[in-house]
Residue frames relative to the residue before (quaternion, step in Angstrom):
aa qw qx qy qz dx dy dz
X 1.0000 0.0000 0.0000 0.0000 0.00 0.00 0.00
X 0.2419 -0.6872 0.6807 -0.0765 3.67 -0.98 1.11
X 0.2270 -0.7742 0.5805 -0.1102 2.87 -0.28 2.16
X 0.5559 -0.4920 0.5048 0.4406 4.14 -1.24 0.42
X 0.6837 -0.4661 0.4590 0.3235 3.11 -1.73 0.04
X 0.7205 -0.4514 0.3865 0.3573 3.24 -0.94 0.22
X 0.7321 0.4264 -0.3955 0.3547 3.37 0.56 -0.15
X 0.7401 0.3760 -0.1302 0.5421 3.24 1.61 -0.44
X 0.1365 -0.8937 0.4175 -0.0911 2.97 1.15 2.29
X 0.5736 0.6606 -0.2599 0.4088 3.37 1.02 -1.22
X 0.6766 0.5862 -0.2058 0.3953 3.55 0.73 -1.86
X 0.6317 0.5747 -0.1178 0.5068 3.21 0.87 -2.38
X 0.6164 0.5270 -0.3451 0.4725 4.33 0.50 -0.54
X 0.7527 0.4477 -0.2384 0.4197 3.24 0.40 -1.93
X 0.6643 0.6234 -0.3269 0.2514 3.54 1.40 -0.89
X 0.6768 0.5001 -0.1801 0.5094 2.93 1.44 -1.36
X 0.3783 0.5526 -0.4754 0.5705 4.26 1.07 -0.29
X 0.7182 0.3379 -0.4521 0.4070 3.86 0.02 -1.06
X 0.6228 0.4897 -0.4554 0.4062 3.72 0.23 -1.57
X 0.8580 0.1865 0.1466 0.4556 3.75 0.45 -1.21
X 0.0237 -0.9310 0.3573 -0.0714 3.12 -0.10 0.76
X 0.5907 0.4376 -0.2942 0.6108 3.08 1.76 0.77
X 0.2893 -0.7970 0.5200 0.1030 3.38 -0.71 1.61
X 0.3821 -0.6843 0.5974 0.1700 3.69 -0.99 0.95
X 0.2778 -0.7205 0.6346 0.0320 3.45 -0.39 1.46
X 0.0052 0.7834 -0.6181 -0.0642 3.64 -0.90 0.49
X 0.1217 -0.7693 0.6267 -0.0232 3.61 0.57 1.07
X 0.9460 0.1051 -0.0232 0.3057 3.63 -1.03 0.65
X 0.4210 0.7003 -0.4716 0.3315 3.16 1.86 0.39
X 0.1018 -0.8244 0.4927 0.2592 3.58 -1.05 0.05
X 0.8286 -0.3686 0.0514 0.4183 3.43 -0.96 0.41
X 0.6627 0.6131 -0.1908 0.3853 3.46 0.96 -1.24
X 0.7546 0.4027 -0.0803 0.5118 3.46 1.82 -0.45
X 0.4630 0.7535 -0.2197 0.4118 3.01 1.78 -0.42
X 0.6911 0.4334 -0.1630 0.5550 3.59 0.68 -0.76
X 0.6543 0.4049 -0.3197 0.5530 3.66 1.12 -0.48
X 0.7734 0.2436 -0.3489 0.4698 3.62 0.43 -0.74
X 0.5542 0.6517 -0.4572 0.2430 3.35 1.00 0.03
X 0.5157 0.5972 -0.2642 0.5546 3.39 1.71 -1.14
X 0.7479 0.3995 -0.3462 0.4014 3.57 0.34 -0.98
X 0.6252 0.4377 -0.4462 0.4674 3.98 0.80 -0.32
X 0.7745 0.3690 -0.3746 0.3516 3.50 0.58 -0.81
X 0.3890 0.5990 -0.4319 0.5507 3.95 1.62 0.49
X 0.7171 0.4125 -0.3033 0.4730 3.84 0.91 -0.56
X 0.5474 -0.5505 0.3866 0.4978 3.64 1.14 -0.26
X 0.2619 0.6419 -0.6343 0.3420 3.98 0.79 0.76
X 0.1295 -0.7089 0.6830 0.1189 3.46 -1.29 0.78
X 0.8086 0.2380 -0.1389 0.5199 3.47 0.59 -0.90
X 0.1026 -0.6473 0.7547 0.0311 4.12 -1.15 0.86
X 0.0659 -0.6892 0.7206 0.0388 3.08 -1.57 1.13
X 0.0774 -0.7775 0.6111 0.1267 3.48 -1.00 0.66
X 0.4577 -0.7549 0.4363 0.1738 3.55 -0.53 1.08
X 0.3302 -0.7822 0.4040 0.3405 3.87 -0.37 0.58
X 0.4735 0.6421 -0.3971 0.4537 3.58 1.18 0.23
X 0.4802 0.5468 -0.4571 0.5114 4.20 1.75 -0.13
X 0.7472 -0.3378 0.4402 0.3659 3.29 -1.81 0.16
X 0.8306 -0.1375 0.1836 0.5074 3.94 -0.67 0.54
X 0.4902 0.7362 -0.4624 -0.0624 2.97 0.32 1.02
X 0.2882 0.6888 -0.5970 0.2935 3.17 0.49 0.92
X 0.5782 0.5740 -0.2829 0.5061 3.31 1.17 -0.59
X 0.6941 0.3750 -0.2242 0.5721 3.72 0.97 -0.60
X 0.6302 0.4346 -0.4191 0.4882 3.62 0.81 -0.02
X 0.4560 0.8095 -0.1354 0.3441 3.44 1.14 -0.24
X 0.4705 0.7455 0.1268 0.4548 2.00 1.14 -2.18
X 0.9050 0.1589 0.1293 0.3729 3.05 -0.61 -1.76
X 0.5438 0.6431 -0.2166 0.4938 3.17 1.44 -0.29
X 0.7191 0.3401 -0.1418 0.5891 3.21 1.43 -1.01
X 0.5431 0.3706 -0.4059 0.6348 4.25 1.44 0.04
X 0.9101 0.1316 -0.2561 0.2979 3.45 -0.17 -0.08
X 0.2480 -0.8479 0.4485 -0.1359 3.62 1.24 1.42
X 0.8760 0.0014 0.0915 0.4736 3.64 -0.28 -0.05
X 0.5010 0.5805 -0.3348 0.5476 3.74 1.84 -0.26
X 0.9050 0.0844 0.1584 0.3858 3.40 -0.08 -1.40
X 0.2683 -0.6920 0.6171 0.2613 3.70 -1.10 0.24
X 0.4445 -0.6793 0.5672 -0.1390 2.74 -1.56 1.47
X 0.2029 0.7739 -0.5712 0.1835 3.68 0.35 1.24
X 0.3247 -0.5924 0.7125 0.1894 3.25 -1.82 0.41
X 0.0052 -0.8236 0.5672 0.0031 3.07 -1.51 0.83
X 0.3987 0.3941 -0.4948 0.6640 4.14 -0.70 0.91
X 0.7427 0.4317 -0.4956 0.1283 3.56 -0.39 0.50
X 0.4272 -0.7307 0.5324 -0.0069 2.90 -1.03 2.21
X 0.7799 0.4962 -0.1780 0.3374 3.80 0.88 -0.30
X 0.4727 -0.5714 0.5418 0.3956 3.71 -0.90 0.35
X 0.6742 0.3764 -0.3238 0.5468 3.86 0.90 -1.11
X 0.5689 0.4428 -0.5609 0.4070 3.98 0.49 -0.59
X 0.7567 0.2832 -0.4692 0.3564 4.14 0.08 -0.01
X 0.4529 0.5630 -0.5528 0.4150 3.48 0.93 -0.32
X 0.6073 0.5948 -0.3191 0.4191 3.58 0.68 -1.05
X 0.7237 0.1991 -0.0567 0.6584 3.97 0.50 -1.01
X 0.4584 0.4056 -0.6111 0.5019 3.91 -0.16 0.48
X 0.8278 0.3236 -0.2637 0.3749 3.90 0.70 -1.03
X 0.4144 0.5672 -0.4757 0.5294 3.67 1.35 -0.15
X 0.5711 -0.6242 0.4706 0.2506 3.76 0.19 -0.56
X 0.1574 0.8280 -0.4492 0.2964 3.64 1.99 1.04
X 0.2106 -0.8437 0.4909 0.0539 3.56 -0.63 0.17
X 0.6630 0.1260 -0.0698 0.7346 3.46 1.89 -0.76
X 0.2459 -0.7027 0.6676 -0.0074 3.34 -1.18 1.13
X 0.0939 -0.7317 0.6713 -0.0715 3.69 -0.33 1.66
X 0.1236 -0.7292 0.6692 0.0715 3.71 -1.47 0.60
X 0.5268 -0.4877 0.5567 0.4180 3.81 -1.24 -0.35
X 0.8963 -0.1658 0.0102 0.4112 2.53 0.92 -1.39
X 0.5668 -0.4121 0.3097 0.6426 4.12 -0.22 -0.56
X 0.2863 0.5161 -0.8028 -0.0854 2.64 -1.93 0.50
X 0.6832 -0.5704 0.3166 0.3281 3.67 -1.24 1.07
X 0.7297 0.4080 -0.2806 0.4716 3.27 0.67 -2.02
X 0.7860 0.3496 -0.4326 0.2700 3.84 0.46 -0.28
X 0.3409 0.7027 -0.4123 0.4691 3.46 1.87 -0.01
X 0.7349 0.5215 -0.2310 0.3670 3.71 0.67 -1.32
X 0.7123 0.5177 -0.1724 0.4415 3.06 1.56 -1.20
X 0.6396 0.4957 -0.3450 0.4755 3.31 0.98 0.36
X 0.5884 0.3827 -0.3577 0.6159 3.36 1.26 -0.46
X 0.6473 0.3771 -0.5570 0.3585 3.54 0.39 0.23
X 0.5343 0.6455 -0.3902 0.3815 3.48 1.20 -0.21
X 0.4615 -0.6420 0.4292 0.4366 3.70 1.51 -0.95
X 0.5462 0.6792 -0.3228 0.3689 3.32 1.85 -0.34
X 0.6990 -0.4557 0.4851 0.2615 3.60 -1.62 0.30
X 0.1185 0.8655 -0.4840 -0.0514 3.50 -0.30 0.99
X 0.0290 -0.7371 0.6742 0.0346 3.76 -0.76 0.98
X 0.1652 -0.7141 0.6765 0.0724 3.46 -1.14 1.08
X 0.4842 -0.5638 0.5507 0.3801 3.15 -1.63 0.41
X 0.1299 0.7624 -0.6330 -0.0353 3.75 -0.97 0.33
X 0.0101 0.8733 -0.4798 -0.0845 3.55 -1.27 0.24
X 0.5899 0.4244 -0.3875 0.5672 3.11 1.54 0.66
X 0.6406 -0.4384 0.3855 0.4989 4.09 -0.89 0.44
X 0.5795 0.6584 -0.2833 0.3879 3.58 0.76 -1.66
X 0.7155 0.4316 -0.2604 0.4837 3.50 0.49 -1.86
X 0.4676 0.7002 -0.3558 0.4055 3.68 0.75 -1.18
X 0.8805 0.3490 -0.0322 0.3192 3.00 -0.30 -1.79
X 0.7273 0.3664 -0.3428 0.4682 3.34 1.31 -0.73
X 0.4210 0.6902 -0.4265 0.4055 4.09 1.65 -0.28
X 0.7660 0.4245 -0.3147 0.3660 3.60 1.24 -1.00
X 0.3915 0.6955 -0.3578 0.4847 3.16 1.88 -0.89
X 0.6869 0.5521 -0.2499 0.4011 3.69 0.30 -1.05
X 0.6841 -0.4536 0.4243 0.3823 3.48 0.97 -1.17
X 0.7016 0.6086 -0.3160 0.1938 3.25 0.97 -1.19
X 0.4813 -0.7049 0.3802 0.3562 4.03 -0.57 0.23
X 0.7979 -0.3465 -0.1259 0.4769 3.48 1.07 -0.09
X 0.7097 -0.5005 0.3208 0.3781 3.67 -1.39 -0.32
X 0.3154 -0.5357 0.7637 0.1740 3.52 -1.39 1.21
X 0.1199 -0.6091 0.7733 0.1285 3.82 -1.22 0.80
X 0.3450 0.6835 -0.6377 0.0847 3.73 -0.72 0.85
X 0.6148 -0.2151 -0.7444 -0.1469 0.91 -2.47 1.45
X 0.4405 -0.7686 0.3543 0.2995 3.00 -0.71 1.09
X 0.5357 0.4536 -0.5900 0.3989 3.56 1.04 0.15
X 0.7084 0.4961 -0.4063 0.2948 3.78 0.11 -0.02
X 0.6588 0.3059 -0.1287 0.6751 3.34 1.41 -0.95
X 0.0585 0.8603 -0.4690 0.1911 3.40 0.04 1.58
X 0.7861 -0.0605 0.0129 0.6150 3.77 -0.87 0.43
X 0.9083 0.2497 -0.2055 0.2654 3.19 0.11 -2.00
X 0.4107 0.7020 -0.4896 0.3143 3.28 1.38 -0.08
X 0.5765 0.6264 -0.2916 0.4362 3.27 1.06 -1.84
X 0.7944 0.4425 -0.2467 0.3351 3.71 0.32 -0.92
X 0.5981 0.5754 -0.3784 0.4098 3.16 1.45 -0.44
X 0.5910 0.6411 -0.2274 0.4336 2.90 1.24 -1.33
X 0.7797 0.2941 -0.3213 0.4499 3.66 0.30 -0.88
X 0.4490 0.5681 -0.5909 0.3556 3.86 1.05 0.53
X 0.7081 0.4097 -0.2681 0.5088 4.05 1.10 -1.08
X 0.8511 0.3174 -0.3009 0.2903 3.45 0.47 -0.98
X 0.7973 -0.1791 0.2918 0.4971 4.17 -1.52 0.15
X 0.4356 -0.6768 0.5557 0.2084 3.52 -0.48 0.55
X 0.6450 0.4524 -0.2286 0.5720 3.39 1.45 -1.20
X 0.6761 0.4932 -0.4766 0.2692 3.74 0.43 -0.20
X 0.4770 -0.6860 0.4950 0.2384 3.64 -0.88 1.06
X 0.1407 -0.7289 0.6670 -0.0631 3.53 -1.21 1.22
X 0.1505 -0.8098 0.5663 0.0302 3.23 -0.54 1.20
X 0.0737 -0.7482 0.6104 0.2494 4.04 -0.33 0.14
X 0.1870 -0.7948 0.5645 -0.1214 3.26 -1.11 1.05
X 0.7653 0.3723 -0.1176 0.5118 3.87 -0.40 0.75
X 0.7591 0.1299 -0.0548 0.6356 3.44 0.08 1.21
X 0.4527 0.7001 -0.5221 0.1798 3.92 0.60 -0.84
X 0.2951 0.7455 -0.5976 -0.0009 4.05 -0.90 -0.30
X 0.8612 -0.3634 0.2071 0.2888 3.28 -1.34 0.19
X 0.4983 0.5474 -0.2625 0.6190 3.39 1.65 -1.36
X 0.8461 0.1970 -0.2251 0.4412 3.95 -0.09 -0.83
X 0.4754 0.5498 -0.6352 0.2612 3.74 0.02 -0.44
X 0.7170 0.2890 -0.5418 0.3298 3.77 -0.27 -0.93
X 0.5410 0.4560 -0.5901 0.3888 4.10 0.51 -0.80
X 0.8327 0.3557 -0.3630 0.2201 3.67 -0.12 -0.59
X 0.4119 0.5753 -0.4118 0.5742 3.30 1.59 0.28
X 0.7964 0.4172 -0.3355 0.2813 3.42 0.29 -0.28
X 0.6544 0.5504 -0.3127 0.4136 2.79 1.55 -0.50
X 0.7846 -0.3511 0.1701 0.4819 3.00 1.34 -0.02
X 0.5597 0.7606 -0.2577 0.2042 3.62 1.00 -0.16
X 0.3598 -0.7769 0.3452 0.3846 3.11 0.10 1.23
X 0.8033 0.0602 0.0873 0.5861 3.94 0.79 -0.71
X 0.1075 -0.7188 0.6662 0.1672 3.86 -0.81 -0.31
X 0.3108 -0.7185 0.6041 0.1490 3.93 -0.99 0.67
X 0.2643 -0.7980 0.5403 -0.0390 3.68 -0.58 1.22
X 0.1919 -0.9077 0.3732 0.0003 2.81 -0.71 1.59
X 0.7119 0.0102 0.0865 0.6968 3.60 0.13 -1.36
X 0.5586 0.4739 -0.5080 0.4531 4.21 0.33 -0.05
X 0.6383 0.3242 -0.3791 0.5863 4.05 1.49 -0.28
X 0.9156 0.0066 0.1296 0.3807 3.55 -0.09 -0.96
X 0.0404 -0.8468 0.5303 0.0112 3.40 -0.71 1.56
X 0.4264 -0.6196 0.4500 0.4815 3.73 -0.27 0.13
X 0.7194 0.1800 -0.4042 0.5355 2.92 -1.27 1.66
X 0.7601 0.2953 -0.4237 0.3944 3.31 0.19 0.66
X 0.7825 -0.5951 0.1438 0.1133 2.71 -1.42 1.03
X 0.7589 -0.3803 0.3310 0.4122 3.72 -1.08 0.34
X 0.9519 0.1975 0.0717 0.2232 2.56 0.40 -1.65
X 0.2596 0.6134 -0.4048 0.6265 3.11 2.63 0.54
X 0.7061 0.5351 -0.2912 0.3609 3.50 0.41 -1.08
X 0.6356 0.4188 -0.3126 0.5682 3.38 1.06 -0.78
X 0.6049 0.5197 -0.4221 0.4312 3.74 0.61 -1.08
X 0.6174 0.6062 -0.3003 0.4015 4.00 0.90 -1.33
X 0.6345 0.6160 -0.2478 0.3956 3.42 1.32 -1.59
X 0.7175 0.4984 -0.2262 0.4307 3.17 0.82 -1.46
X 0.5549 0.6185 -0.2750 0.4837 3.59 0.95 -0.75
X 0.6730 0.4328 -0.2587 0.5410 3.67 0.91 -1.25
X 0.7712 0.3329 -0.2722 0.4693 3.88 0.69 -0.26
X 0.6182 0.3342 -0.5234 0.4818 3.33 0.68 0.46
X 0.5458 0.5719 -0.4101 0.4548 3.37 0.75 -0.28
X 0.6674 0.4261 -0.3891 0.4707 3.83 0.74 -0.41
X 0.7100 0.3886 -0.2296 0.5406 3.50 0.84 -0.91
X 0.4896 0.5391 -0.5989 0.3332 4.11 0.57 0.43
């Protein structure tokens, strides 16, 4: 996959969500491991790595990974509750900015950065006012509460075109229900990748999570 240039961070994101539509969530990875399991997901057909700012250094691991998988893969940070937590990862070299939940000023701050913004949202309201704001698409969290049928309500009120990610809880047994109901993608969390485990489970786990989206 041949991603846009750098200037057309936003574009280059939305591109790689289509090829692949399931973000690899590395909660708790730390730096020294990062670059290996990163290569191995984006060898399994991962387009998009999120590293959460609640892991060991990660700014250092977004970095990292940002700088092995250049022109391969998108590189997002995710947990970020702050206007300074993107200044912080716009400069590590982050590309998608994931939240729990909305907040505007940090929704805004990323599009000023030029970056990809997905908030967390779980009411229509939140939803509606994250796009109002700017942002590019929806974090449904948790996805064990806001499940299939949530997804389905939603896509009766909202843009057909507006991407809905489900997040929280995802695994093998549910992704297709939440594909059917309508999700544009779903972001995978500890059922892909736990700290301490391996390259190459993770990739084996990865590969499993995409054939399972496309059965």
């Amino acid at each position: 996959m041949n991603l846009k240039h750098e200037d057309d961070v936003s574009d280059g994101v939305a591109q790689a969500l289509v090829a692949c539509p399931l973000v690899a969530i590395l909660r708790g990875i730390t730096p020294a491991e990062a670059v290996e399991v990163g290569l191995a997901l984006h060898g399994a057909g991962i387009g998009v790595i999120e590293v959460p700012l609640n892991s060991p250094q990660p700014l250092v691991s977004i970095r990292l990974l940002a700088d092995a998988l250049k022109g391969k893969a998108i590189v997002g940070a995710g947990t970020v509750l702050r206007e300074r937590d993107v200044d912080a990862v716009a400069a590590a070299g982050a590309q998608l900015v994931l939240s729990p939940n909305f907040k505007a000023p940090v929704v805004r701050c990323t599009k000023a950065h030029g970056l990809y913004s997905m908030p967390g949202v779980a009411t229509p309201s939140e939803g509606f006012d994250a796009l109002d704001e700017g942002a590019d698409a929806l974090k449904l969290f948790p996805g064990e509460l806001l499940g299939p049928a949530v997804i389905k309500a939603w896509r009766a009120v909202f843009a057909r075109t507006t991407p809905m990610f489900s997040v929280g809880g995802v695994s093998l047994d549910n992704l297709p229900a939440f594909k059917a109901a309508g999700a544009s993608g779903a972001g995978i969390g500890s059922a892909l990748y736990t700290p301490g485990r391996s390259a190459t489970d993770t990739a084996h786990r990865a590969r499993e999570f995409i054939t399972r989206w496309h059965g």
